[in-house]
Structure formats: structure tokens, C-alpha cells
DSSP file (Angstrom, degrees, kcal/mol; ACC not computed):
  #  RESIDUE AA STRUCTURE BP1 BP2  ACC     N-H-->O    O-->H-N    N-H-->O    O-->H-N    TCO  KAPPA ALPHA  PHI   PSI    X-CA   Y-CA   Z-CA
    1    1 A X    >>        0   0    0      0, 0.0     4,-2.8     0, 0.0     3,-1.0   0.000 360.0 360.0 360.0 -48.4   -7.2    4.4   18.6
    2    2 A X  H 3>  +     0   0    0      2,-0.2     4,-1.6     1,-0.2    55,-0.1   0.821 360.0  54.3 -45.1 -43.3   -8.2    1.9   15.9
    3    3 A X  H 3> S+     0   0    0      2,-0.2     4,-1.7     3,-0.1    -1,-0.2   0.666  98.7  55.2 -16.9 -61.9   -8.5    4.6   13.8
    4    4 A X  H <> S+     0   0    0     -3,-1.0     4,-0.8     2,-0.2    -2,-0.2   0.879 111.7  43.7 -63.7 -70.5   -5.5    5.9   14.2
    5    5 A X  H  X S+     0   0    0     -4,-2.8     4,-4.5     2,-0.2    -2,-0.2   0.849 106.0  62.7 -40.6 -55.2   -3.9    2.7   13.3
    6    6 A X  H  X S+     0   0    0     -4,-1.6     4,-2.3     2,-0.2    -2,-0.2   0.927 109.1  45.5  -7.2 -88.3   -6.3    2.1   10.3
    7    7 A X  H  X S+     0   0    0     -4,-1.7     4,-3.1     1,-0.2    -1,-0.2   0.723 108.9  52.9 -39.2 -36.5   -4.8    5.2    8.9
    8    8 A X  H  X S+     0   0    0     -4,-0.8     4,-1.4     2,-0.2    -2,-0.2   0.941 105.8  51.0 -76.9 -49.1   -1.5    4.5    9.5
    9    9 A X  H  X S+     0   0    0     -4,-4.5     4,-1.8     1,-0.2    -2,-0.2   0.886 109.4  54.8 -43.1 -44.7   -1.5    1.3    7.9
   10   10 A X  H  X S+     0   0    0     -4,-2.3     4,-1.6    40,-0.2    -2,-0.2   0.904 113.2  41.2 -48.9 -50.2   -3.0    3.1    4.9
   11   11 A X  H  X S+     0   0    0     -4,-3.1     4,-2.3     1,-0.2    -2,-0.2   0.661 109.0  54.8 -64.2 -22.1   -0.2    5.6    4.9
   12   12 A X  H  < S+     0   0    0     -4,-1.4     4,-0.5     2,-0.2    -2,-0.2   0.976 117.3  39.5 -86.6 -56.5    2.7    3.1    5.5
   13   13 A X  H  X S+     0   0    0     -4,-1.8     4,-1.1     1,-0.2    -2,-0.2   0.945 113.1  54.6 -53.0 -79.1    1.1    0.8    2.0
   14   14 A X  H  X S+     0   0    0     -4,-1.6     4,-2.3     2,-0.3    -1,-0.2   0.557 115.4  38.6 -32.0 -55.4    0.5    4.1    0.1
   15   15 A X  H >< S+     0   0    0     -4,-2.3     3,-1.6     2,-0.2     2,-0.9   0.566 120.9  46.8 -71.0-118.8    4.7    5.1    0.9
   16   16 A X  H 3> S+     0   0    0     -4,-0.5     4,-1.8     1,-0.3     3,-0.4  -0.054 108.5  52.1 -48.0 -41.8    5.8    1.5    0.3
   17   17 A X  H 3X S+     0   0    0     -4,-1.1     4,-1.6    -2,-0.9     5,-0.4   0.883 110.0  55.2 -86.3 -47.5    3.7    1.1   -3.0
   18   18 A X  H <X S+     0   0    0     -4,-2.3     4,-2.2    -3,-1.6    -1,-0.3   0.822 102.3  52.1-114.6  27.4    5.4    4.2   -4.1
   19   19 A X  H  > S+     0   0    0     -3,-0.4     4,-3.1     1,-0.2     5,-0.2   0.854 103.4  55.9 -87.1 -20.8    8.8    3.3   -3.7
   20   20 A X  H  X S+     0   0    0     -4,-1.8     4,-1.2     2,-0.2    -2,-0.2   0.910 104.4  51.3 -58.6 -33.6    8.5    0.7   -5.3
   21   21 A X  H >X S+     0   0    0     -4,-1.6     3,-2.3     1,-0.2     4,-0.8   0.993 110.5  54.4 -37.4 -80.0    7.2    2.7   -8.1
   22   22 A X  H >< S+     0   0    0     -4,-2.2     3,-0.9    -5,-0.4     4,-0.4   0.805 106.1  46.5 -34.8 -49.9   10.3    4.8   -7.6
   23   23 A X  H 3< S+     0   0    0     -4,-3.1     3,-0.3     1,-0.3    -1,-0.3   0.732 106.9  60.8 -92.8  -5.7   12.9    2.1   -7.9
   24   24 A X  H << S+     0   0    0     -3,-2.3    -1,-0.3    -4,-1.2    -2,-0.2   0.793 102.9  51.2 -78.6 -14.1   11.0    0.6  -11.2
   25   25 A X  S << S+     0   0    0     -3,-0.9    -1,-0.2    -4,-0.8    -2,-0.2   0.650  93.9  87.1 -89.3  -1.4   11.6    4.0  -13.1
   26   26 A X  S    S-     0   0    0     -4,-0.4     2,-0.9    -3,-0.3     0, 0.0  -0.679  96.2-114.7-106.9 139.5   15.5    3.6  -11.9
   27   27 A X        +     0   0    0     -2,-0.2     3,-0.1     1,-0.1    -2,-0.1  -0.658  60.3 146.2 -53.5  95.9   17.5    1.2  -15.0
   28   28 A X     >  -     0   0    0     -2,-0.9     4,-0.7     1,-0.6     5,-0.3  -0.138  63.4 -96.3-126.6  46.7   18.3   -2.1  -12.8
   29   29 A X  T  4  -     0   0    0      3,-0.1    -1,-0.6     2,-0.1     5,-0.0  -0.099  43.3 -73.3  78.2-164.4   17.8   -4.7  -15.7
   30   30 A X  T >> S+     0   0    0      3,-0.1     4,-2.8     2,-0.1     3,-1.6   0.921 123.6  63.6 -82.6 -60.2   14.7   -6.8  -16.7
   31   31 A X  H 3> S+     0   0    0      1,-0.3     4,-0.8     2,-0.2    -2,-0.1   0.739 110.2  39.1  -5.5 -65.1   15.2   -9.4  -13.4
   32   32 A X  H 3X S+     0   0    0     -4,-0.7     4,-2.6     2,-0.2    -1,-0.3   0.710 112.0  56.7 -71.3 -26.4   14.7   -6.8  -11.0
   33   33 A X  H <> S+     0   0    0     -3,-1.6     4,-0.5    -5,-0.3    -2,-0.2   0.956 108.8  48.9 -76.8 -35.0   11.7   -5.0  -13.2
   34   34 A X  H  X S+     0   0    0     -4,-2.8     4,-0.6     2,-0.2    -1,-0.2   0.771 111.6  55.6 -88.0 -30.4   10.0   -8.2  -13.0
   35   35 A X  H  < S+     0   0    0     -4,-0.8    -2,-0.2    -5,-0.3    -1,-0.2   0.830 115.5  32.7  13.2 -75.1   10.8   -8.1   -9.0
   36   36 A X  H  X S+     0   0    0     -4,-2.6     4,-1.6     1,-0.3    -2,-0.2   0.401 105.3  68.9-103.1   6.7    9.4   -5.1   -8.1
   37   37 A X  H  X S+     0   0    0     -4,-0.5     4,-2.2    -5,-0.2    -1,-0.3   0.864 113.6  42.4 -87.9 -45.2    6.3   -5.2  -10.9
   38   38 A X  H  X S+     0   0    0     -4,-0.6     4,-1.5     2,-0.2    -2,-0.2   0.690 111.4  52.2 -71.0   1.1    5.2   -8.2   -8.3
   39   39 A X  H  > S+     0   0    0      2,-0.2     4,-1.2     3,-0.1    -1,-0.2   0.771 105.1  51.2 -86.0 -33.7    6.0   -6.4   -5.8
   40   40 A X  H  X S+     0   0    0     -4,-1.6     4,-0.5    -3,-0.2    -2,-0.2   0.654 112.1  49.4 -69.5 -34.6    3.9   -3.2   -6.9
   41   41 A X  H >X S+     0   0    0     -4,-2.2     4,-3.1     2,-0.2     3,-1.4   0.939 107.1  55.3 -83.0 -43.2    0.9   -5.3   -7.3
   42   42 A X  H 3X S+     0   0    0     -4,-1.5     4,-1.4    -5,-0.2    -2,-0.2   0.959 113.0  43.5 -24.8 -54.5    1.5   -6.9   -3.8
   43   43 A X  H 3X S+     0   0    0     -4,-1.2     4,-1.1     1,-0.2   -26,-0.3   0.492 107.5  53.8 -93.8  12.4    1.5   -3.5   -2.4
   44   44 A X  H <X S+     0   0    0     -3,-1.4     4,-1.8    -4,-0.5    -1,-0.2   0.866 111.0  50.1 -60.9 -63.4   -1.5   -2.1   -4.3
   45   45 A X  H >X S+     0   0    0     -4,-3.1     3,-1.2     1,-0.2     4,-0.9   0.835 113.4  46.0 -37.0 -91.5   -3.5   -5.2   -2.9
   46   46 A X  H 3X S+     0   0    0     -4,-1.4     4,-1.7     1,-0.3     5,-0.2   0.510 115.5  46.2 -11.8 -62.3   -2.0   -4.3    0.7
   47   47 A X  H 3X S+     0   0    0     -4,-1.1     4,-4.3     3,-0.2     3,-0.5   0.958 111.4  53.0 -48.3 -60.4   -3.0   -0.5    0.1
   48   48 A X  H <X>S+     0   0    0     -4,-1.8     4,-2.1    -3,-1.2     5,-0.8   0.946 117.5  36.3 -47.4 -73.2   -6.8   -1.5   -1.4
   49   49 A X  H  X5S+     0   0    0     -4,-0.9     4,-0.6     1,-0.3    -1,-0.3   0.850 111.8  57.4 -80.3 -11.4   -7.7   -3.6    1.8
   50   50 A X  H  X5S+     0   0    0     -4,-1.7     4,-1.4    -3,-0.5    -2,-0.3   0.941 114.6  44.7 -61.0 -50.0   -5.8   -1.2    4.5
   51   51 A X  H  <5S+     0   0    0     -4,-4.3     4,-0.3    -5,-0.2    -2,-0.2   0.813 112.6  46.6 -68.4 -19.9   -8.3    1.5    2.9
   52   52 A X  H  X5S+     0   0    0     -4,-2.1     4,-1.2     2,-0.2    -1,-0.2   0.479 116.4  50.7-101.5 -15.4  -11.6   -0.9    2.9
   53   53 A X  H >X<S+     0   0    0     -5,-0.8     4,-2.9    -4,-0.6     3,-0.9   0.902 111.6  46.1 -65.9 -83.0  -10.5   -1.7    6.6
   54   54 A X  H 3X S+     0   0    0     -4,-1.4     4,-3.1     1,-0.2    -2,-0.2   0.687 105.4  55.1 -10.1 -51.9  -10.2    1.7    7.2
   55   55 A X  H 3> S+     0   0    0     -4,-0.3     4,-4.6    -5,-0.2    -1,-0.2   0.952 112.4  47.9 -77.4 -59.9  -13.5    2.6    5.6
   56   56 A X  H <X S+     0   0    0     -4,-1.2     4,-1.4    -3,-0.9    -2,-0.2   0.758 105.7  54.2 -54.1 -35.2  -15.3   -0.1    8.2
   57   57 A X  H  X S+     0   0    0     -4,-2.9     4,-1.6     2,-0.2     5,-0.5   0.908 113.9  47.5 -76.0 -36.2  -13.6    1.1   11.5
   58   58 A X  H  X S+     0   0    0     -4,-3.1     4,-1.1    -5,-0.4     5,-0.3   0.947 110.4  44.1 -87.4  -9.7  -15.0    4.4   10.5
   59   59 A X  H >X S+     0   0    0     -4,-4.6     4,-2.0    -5,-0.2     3,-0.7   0.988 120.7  44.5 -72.0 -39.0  -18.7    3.7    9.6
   60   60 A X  H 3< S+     0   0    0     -4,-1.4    -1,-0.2     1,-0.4    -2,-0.2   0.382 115.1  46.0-130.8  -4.3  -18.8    1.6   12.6
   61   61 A X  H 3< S+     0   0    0     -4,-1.6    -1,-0.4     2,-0.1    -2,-0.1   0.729 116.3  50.1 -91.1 -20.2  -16.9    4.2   14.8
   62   62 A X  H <<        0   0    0     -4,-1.1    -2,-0.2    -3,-0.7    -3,-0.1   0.820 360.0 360.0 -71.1 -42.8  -19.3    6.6   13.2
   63   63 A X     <        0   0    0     -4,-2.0    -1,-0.2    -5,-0.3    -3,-0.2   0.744 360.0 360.0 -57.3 360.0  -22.5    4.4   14.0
């Protein structure tokens, strides 16, 4: 079940990291580009340690 979740958290960063993406290619001025470029590194971080989480529930479901 931890797993499960694990994953889902992974998938859930993975979509938010690239809508942000998505709405930086869209013209909304500099303000907003400068917004969502901190927003995109937030949610990179946020992807990176939901995947090294991930990575730990399954060696240790694995052991």
C-alpha cells in the first residue's frame, strides 16, 4: 500500500512539474515567467525526492 502511494506521489509531481512547463511556453509577461520558473524548480525538487522515496519503499519492500 506504501507503494502504491510512493508511486502516486511520483506521478502527481511528474504532472504538476509539467504544467508548469506548459504554462511557461504560453506568452504571460516576464512577472509570471519568473513565477512559474520558481515554481518549476520547486516541483522538480518535489519530483527528485518523491522518486528517491519511492526507490527506498521498494528496496526495503523488496528485502
Amino acid at each position: 500500500m506504501e507503494l502504491a502511494r510512493a508511486r502516486l506521489r511520483v506521478k502527481r509531481a511528474e504532472i504538476s512539474l509539467n504544467h508548469a512547463k506548459e504554462m511557461l511556453d504560453e506568452e504571460c509577461g516576464v512577472g509570471i515567467n519568473l513565477a512559474l520558473c520558481g515554481r518549476i524548480r520547486s516541483e522538480q525538487k518535489r519530483v527528485v525526492e518523491a522518486r528517491k522515496r519511492l526507490m527506498k519503499i521498494a528496496a526495503t519492500a523488496s528485502a
